[in-house]
NUTI-542325 format. One record per residue (C-alpha): x, y, z; residue in one letter; residue number from 1. Coordinates in steps of 0.05 Angstrom, whole numbers, plus 5000, padded with zeros to 4 digits. Example, Ala and Ser with C-alpha at 12.3 -4.5 7.8 and 13.67 -1.06 7.14 Angstrom:
% residues 2
{{5246,4910,5156},'A',1}
{{5273,4979,5143},'S',2}
//
This chain:
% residues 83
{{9813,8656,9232},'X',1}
{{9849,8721,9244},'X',2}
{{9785,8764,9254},'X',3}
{{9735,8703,9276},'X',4}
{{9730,8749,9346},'X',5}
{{9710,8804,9314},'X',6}
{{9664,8772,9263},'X',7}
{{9629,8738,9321},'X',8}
{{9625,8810,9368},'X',9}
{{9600,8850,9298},'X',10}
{{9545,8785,9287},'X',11}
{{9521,8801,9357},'X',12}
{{9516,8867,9353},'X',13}
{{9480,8870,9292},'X',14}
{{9429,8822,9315},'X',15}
{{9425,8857,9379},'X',16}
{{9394,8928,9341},'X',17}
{{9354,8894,9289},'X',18}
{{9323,8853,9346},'X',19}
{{9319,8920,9389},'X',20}
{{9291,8963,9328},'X',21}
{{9238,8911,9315},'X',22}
{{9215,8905,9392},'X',23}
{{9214,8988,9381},'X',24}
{{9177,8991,9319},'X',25}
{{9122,8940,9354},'X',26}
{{9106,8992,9418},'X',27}
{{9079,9056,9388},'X',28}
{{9084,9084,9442},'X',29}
{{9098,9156,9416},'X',30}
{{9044,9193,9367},'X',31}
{{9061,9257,9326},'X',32}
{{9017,9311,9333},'X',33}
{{9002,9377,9311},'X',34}
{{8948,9408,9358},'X',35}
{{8922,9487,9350},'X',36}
{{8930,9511,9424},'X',37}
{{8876,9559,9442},'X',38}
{{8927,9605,9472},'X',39}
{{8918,9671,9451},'X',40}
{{8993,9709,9453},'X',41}
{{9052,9672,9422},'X',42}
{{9070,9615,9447},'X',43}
{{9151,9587,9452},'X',44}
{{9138,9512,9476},'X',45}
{{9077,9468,9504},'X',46}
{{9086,9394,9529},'X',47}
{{9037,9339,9552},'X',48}
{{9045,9295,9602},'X',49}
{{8983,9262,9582},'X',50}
{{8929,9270,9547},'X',51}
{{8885,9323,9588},'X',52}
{{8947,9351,9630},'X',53}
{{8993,9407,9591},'X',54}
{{9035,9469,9600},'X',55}
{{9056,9523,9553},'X',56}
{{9110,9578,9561},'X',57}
{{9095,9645,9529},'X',58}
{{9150,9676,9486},'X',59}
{{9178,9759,9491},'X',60}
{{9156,9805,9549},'X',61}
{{9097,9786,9565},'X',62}
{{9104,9714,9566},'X',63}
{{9074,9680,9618},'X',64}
{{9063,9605,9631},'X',65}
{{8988,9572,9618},'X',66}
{{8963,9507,9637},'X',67}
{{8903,9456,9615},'X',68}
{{8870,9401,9645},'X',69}
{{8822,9382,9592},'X',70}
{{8870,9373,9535},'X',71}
{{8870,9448,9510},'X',72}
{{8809,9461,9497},'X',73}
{{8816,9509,9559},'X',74}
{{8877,9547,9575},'X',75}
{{8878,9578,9652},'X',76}
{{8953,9628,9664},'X',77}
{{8991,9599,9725},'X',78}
{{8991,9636,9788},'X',79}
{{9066,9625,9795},'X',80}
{{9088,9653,9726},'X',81}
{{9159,9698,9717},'X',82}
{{9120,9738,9662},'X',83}
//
């Protein structure tokens, strides 16, 4: 009876993340990917916010920001880029 408490508190907690990992497992709602952007210089990072709409930052001197709407098949450098 010393550590019923704690027994109790650990039980919860443990039922809480197996119930949260299995509500997580059930929503794929991320998919792994490995697309070839059709950027021509070197490239340091590209994110999608969906799946027509991305950017990609160029990498070194020269590196200047490009944008697609039509889920890189077409790459188009930003007006505002620092490179």
């Amino acid at each position: 009876m010393k550590y019923a408490g704690f027994t109790i508190l650990l039980g919860i907690l443990l039922s809480t993340l197996v119930a949260g990992s299995v509500l997580a497992a059930d929503q794929s709602q991320w998919k792994a990917v490995t697309p070839k952007p059709k950027v021509i210089q070197k490239i340091r990072m590209a994110a999608f916010l969906d799946e027509n709409f991305g950017v990609a930052g160029g990498a070194g001197d020269v590196g200047k920001a490009h944008y697609t709407l039509d889920g890189g098949q077409t790459w188009t450098v930003a007006d505002s880029s620092g490179g």
